[in-house]
C-alpha positions in Angstrom: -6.5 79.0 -26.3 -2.6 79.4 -25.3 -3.6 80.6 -22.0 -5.3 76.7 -21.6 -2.0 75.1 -22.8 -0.2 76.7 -20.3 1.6 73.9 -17.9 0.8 73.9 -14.6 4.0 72.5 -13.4 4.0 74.3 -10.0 0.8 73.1 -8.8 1.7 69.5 -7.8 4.4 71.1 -5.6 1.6 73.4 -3.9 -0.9 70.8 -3.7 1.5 69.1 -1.2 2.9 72.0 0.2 -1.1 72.8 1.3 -0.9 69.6 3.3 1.1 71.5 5.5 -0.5 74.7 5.3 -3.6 73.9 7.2 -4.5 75.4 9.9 -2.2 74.1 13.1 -3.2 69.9 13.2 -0.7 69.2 15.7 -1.4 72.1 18.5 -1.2 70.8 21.9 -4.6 72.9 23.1 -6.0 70.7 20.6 -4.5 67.5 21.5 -7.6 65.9 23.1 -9.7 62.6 23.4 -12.8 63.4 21.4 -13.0 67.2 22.5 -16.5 68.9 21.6 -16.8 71.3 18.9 -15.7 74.7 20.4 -17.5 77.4 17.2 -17.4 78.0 13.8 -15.4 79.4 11.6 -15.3 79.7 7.8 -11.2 80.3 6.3 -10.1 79.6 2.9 -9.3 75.8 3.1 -13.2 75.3 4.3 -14.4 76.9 0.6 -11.5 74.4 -0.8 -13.0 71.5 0.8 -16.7 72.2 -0.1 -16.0 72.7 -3.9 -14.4 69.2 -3.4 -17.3 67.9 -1.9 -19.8 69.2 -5.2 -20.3 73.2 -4.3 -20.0 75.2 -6.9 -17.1 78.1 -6.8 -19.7 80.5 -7.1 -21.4 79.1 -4.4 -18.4 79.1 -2.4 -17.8 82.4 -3.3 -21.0 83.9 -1.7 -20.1 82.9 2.1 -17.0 85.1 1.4 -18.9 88.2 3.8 -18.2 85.8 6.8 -14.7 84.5 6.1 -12.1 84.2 9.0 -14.9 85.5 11.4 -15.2 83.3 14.6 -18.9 82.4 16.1 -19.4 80.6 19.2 -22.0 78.8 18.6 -24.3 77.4 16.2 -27.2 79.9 16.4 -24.4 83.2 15.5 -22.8 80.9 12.7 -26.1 80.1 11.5 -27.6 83.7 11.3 -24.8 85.1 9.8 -24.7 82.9 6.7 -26.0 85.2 3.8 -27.1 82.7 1.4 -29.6 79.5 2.0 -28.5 76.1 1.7 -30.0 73.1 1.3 -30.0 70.5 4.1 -26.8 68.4 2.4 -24.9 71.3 1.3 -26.0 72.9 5.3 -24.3 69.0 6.5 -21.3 69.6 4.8 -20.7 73.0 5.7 -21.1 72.1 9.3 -18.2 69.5 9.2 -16.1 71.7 7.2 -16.6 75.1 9.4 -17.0 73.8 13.2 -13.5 74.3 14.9 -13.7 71.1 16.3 -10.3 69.6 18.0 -8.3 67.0 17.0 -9.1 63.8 18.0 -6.3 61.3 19.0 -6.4 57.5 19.6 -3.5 55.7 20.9 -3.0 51.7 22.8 -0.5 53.8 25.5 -1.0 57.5 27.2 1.6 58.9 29.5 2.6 62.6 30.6 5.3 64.3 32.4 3.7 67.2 34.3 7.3 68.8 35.0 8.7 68.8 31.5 5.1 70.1 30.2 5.1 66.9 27.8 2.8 63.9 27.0 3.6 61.0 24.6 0.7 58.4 22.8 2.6 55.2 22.0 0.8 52.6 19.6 -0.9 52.8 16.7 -1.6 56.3 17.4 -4.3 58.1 15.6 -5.1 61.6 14.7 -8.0 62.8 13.1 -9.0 66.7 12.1 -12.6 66.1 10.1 -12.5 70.6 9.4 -9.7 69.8 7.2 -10.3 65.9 6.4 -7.0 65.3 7.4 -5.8 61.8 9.3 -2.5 61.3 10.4 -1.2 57.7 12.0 2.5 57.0 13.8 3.7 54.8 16.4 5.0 57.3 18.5 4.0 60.9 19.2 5.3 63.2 21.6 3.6 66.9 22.6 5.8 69.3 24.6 4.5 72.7 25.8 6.1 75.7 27.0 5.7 78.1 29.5 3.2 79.9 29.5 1.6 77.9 26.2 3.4 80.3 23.8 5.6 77.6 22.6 4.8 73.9 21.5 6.4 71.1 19.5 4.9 67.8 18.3 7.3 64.9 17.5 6.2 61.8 15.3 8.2 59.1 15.2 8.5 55.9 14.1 6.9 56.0 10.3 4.7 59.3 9.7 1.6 59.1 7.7 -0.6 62.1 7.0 -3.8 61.7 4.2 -5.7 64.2 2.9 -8.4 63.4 0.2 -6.3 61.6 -2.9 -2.8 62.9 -1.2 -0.4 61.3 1.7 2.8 61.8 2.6 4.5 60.0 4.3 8.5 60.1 6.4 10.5 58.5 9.1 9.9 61.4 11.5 7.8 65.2 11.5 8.3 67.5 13.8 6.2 70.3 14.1 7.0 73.5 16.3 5.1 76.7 16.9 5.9 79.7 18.9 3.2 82.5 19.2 3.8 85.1 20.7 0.8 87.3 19.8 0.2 87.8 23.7 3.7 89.0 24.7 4.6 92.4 26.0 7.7 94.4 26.6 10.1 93.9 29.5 9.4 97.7 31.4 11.3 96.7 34.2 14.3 95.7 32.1 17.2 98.1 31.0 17.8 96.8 27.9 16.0 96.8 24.9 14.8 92.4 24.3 14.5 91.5 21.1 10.8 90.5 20.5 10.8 86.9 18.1 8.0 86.6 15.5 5.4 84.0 15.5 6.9 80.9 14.2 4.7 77.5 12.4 7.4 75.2 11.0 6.9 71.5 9.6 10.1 69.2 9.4 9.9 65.5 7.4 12.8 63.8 7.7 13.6 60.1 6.3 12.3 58.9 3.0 9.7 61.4 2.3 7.6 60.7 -0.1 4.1 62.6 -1.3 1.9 61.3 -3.8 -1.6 62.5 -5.0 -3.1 61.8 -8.7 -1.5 64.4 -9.9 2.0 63.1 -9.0 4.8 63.0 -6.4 7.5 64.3 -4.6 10.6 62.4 -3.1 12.9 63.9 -0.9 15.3 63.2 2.3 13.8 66.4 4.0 11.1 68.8 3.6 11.2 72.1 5.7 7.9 74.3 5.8 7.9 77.8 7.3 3.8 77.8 7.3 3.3 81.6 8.3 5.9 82.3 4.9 4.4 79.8 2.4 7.9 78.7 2.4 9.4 75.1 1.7 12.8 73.3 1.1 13.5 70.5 0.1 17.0 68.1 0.4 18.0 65.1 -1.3 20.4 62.6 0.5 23.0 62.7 -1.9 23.9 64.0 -5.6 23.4 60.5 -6.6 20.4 60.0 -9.2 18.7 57.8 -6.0 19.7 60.3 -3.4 18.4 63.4 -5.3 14.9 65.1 -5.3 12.5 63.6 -7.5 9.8 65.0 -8.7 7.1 63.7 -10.9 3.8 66.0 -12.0 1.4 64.8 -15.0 0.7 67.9 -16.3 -2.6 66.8 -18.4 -4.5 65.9 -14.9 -3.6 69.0 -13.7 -4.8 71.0 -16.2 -8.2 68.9 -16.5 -8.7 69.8 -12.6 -7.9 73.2 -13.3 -10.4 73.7 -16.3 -12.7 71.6 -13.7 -12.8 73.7 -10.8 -13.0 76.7 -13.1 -16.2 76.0 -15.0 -18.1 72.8 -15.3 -19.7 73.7 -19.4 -16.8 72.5 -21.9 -17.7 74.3 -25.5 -17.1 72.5 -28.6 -13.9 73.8 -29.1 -12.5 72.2 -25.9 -14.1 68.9 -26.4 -12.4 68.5 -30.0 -9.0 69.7 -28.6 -9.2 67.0 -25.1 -9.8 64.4 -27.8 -6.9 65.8 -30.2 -4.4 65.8 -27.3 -5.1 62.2 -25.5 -1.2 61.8 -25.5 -0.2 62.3 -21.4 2.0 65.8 -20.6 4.4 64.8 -17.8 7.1 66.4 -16.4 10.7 64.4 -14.1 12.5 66.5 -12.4 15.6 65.9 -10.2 17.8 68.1 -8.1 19.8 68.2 -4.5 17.6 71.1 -3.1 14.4 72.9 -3.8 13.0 76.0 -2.6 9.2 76.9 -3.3 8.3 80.2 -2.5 4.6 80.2 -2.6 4.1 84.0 -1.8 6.5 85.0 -4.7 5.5 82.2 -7.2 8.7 80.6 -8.1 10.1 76.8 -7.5 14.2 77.1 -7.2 15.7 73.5 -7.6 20.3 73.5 -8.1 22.8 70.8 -8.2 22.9 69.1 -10.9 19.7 69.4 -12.2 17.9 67.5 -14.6 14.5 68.2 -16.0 12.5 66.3 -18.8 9.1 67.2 -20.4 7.0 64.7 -22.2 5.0 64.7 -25.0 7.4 67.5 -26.5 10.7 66.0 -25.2 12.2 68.7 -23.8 15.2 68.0 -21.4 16.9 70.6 -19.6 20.2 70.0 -17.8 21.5 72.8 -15.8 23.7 73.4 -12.0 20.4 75.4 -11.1 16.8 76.1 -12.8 13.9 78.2 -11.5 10.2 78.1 -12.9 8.3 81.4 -12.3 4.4 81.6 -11.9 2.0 83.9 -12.3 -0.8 84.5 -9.4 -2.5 81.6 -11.1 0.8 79.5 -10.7 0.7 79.2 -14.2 4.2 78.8 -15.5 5.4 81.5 -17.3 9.1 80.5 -17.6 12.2 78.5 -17.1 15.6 80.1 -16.2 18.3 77.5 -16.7 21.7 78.7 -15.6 25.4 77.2 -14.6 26.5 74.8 -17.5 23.6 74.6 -19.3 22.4 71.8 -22.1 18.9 71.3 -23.4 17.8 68.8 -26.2 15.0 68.5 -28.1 14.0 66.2 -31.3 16.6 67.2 -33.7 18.4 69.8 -31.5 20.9 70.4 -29.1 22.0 73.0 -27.5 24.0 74.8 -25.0 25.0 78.0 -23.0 26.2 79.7 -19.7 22.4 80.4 -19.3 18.9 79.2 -20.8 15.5 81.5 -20.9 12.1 79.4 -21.6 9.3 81.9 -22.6 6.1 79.8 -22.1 4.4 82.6 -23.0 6.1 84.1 -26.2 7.2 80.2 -27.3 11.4 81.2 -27.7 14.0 80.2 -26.0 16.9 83.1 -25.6 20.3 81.1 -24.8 23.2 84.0 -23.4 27.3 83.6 -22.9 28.8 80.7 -25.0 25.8 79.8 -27.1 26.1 76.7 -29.3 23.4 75.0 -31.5 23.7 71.9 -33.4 20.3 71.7 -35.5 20.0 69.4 -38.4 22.9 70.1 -40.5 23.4 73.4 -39.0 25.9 74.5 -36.4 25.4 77.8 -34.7 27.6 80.0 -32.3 27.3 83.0 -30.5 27.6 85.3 -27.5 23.3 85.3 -27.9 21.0 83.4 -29.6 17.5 83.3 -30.0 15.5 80.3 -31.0 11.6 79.3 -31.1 10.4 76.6 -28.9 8.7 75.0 -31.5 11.8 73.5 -33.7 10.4 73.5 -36.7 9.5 77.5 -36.5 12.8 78.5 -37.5 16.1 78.4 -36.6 17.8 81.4 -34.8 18.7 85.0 -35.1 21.6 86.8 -33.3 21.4 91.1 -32.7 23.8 93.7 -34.0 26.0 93.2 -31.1 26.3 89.5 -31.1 26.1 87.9 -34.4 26.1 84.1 -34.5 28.3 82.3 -36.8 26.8 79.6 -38.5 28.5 76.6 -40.1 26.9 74.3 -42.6 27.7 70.5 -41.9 27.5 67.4 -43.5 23.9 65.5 -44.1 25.7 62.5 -42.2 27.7 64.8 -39.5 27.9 63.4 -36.2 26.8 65.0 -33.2 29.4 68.0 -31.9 28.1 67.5 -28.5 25.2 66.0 -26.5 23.6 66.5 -23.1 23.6 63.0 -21.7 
């Protein structure tokens, strides 16, 4: 039961980040008028796109033998499939796995044979149907380097990119991508060169914004180190219209989680949908963000402000990070630098803030002060429940909390906004 109420906050900021995370859309190899289909190849964005489509996950589960194995052509592909489809699900599996290139209209087509670059002016079109992904600009520039190992894409001109119910969109994207899988040593050299690593980066810049059902992200930049799982995110200012803003309704995320996890609903889980119809929501703004997918935390600092709805939670801090668990399931939030939090009939505040989603308490450290009811509670440490009407605090042996009875009418000591 708890582990279903457990807030998927981080998932709205991964279900964009994915966007990027594809395999390379803009790779100038690719970049052609209608190229043919060049193999087959099953990775883990194809199984993503087929449980979309209807498969089931353990369906999707079973093609796992062949996964990130290339064939050639359709008759290898076909023989090394070890389940049987039917002729729909064997339809969709074609358009998901063939390795086909992107396609790319465009009213203008020019190229500059010396500088290794071409540019698509125009109501240019991209279109990647492995990855259902469409991207449109008026302006898109592809430069290669020497000897291929190095290529950069440049849209300009308003950015659009679509994928199922999510698009972002931005002033300009540049993508860039080094690889360098094919380079050797200089023997003839003297010195010992430095060898760079394979590099996939994705910049938006200029009034990014990502939506999807789930929610939405807006941002000045966005900076995505594919190969790391890796993003960052700038606001324009420290203004409330110049920060980050993040919006995530937590109650359609945690329907399409329960969803893709099992399509039976027992009793149980019907009579609690029905109990909780009220929508969970989370806002969330900041200057920066950093989302580390690979070590399941979201970092946002300056001047932060967080709010959760139905419980009314809101969190003011200079810096909070949510960890995950390999689920990204949240599993806390660490407020720190100046913090304040309020919640229905509380207030509270400390040099630093810990959120245990798990345990349900809330452990506030250096400077502690809580104003509940008619209480009013200090300390080096204090300890409180999430739920406010569990109880009210404890201290430890080495830092007892002082607690001071005030008036039924007593005003507020303090407040957080």
């Amino acid at each position: 039961m708890l582990k279903r109420k457990i807030k998927y906050i981080f998932s709205v900021f991964l279900l964009f980040f994915s966007i990027a995370t594809t395999e390379p859309a803009w790779n100038y190899r690719q970049a052609s008028l209608a190229a043919p289909a060049s193999g087959f190849e099953i990775t883990r964005n194809t199984l993503d796109h087929l449980q979309r489509e209807g498969f089931s996950k353990a369906l999707t589960e079973m093609l796992s033998p062949i996964l990130n194995t290339h064939y050639l052509n359709l008759k290898d592909f076909l023989e090394a499939l070890p389940i049987r489809l039917t002729k729909k699900e064997s339809d969709l599996l074609m358009r998901y796995a063939s390795t086909q290139q992107i396609k790319i209209q465009a009213d203008e087509f020019s190229s500059d044979l010396n500088e290794n670059a071409a540019v698509f002016r125009g109501n240019v079109k991209g279109v990647i149907p492995r990855e259902n992904i469409e991207l449109t600009t008026a302006k898109l520039r592809l430069v290669s380097g020497k000897g291929k190992n190095f290529e950069k894409l440049i849209g300009e001109g308003g950015v659009s990119v679509k994928q199922w119910d999510r698009e972002v969109r931005s002033d300009f994207a540049i993508y860039t991508q080094i690889d360098l899988e094919d380079q050797t040593l200089d023997t003839d050299s003297a010195e010992t060169k430095l060898i760079e690593t394979p590099q996939q980066t994705l910049k938006l810049q200029g009034n990014v914004i990502m939506k999807a059902s789930q929610g939405s992200v807006i941002s000045n930049t966005v900076f995505v180190n594919i190969l790391l799982q890796h993003a960052t995110l700038e606001g324009k200012d420290a203004s409330k219209e110049g920060r980050i803003k993040v919006e995530a309704n937590l109650s359609e995320l945690e329907t399409n989680r329960n969803e893709q996890s099992s399509n039976i609903k027992t009793q149980e889980e019907e009579t609690e949908n029905q109990e909780n119809t009220e929508q969970k929501k989370v806002l969330l703004l900041a200057s920066r963000g950093v989302l580390d997918n690979i070590k399941h935390l979201a970092m946002f600092e300056g001047d932060v402000e967080m709010e959760r709805t139905p419980d009314n939670l809101y969190i003011h801090a200079g810096k909070i990070t949510l960890r995950l668990n390999e689920l990204q399931e949240l599993q806390s939030i660490r407020a720190e630098q100046g913090v304040c939090f309020e919640q229905p009939g509380r207030v509270a505040k400390a040099d630093k803030a810990n959120f245990d989603e798990i345990k349900k308490t809330i452990l506030l450290e250096g400077s502690a002060e809580v104003q509940s009811g008619k209480y009013h509670l200090q300390g080096n440490t204090i300890n409180l429940y999430l739920d406010v009407n569990k109880g009210i605090a404890q201290g430890d042996n080495k830092a007892p909390i002082q607690m001071t009875i005030l008036g039924e009418q007593a005003p507020a000591i303090f407040a957080c906004r």
